[in-house]
C-alpha positions as CSV (number, residue, x, y, z in Angstrom):
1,X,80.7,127.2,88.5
2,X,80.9,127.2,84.8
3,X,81.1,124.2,82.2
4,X,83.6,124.6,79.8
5,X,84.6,122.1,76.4
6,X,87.6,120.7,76.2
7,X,88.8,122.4,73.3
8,X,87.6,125.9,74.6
9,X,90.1,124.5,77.9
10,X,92.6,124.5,75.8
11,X,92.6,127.2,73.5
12,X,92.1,129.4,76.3
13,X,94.0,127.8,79.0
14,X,95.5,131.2,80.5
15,X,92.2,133.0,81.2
16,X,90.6,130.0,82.4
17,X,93.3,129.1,85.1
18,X,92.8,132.9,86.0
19,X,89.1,132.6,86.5
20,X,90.1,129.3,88.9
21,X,92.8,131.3,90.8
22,X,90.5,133.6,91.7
23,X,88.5,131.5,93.2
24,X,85.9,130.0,90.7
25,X,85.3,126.5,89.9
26,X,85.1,125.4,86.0
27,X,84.1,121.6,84.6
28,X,85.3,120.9,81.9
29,X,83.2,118.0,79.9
30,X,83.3,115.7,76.2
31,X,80.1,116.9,75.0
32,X,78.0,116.5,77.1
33,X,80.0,114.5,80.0
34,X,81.4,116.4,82.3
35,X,85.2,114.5,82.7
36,X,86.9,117.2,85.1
37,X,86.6,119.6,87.5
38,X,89.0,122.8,88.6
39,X,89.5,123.9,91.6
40,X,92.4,126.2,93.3
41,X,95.1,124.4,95.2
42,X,94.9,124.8,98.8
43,X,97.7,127.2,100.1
44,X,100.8,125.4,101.3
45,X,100.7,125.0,104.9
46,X,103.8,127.7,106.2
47,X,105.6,126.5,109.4
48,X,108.4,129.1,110.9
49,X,110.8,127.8,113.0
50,X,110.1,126.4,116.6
51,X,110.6,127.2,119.4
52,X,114.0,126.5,121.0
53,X,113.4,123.1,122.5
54,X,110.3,121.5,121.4
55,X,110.6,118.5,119.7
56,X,108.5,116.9,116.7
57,X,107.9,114.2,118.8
58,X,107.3,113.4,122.5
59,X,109.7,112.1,124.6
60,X,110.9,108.8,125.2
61,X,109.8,107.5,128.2
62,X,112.8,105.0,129.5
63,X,111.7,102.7,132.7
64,X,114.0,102.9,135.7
65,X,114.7,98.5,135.1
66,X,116.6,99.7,132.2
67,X,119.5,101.2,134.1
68,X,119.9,98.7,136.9
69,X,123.1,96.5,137.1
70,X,123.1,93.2,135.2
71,X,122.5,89.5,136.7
72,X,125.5,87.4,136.7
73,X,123.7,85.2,134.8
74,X,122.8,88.0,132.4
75,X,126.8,88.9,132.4
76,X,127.6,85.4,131.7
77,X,125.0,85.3,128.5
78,X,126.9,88.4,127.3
79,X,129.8,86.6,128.0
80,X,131.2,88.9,130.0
């Protein structure tokens, strides 16, 4: 890891995101304070396709109550 100025960051801005696409590591300081560091960008996570039938999400678990026949009272609140 190298320390670089800020004006030597900027007048030579090509070679030094080279040297941190390769895989180094600059800091870039005001005088003597280092303000920045430079680092490579992690690689994008690739996803292919999936598989035919999986989900993102796991399924929805519905309870067996949910499908049984209304109350009258419950038809009459619906007002049916």
């Amino acid at each position: 890891m190298r320390t670089i100025t800020i004006d030597e960051a900027s007048s030579n801005l090509p070679q030094v995101l080279a040297e941190v696409e390769a895989g180094g590591e600059i800091i870039i300081s005001r005088g003597d304070t280092p303000v920045a560091r430079l680092t490579k960008m992690p690689e994008p996570r690739r996803r292919g396709p999936r598989p035919v039938g999986q989900t993102l999400y796991p399924p929805m678990h519905v309870p067996d109550e949910a499908f049984a026949p209304l109350t009258d009272e419950a038809l009459k609140e619906w007002g049916l």
